[in-house]
N, C-alpha and C positions, 0 to 999 in steps of 0.2 A: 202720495201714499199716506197712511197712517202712521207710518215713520217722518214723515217730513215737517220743519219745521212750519209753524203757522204763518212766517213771513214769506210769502211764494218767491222760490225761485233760490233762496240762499242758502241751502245747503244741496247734497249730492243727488237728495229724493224728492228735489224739487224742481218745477219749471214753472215759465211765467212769461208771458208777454206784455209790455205794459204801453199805456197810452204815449210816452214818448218816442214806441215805436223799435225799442228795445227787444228784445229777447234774454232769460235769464234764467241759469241753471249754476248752480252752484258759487254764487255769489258771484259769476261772470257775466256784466252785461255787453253784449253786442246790437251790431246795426241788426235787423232784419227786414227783408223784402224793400230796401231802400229806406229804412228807417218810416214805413208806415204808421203814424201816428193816428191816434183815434180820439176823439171826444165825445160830448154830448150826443142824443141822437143815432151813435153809429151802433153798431151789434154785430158782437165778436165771439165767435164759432170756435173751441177747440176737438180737435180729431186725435184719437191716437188708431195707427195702425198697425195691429198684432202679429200683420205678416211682415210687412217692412221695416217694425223695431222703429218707429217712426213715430214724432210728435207734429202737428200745421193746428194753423189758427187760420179763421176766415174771417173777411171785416165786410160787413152786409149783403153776406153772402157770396162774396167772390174769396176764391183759394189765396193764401197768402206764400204760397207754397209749405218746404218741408222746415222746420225750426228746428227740430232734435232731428240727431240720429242715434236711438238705440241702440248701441253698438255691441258685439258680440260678448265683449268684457260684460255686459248688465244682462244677458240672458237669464243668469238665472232670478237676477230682481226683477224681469219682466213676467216670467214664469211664477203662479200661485200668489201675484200683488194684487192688490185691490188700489184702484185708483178712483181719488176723487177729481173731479172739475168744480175749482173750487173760484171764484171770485172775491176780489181786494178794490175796494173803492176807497179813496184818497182823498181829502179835501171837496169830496160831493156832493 
């Protein structure tokens, strides 16, 4: 969101999935989807869905399944936000 800080993923209005495979919101990193790592060459998809209050990422076009859950506490930050998908390249 336009509230969030510019490093993805470490504050409350932010999330992020990163090449180690990681998932990250709120300056908590976790495994996701078995720690799916990505590099050079691959192309990664992120999805938000407004009915499920849900964030997924896909990695060359296959679902990585669900990453966030929206939870009812952020209703209303999901209500009237503007969301960007935004990309962080490291060392590139």
């Amino acid at each position: 969101t336009s509230d969030a800080s510019l490093e993805l993923g470490t504050d409350s209005k932010g999330y992020g999935y990163g090449g180690t495979g990681k998932k990250v919101h709120n300056g908590t990193y976790e495994p996701y989807n078995d720690n799916t790592s990505f590099g050079k060459g691959d192309i990664i998809g992120c999805a938000i869905d407004f009915d499920l209050n849900a964030i997924s990422f896909t990695k060359n076009g296959q679902s990585l399944g669900k990453a966030f859950d929206l939870n009812n506490n952020e209703t209303t930050y999901i209500t009237g936000t503007v969301y960007f998908p935004t990309i962080c390249v490291k060392n590139a």
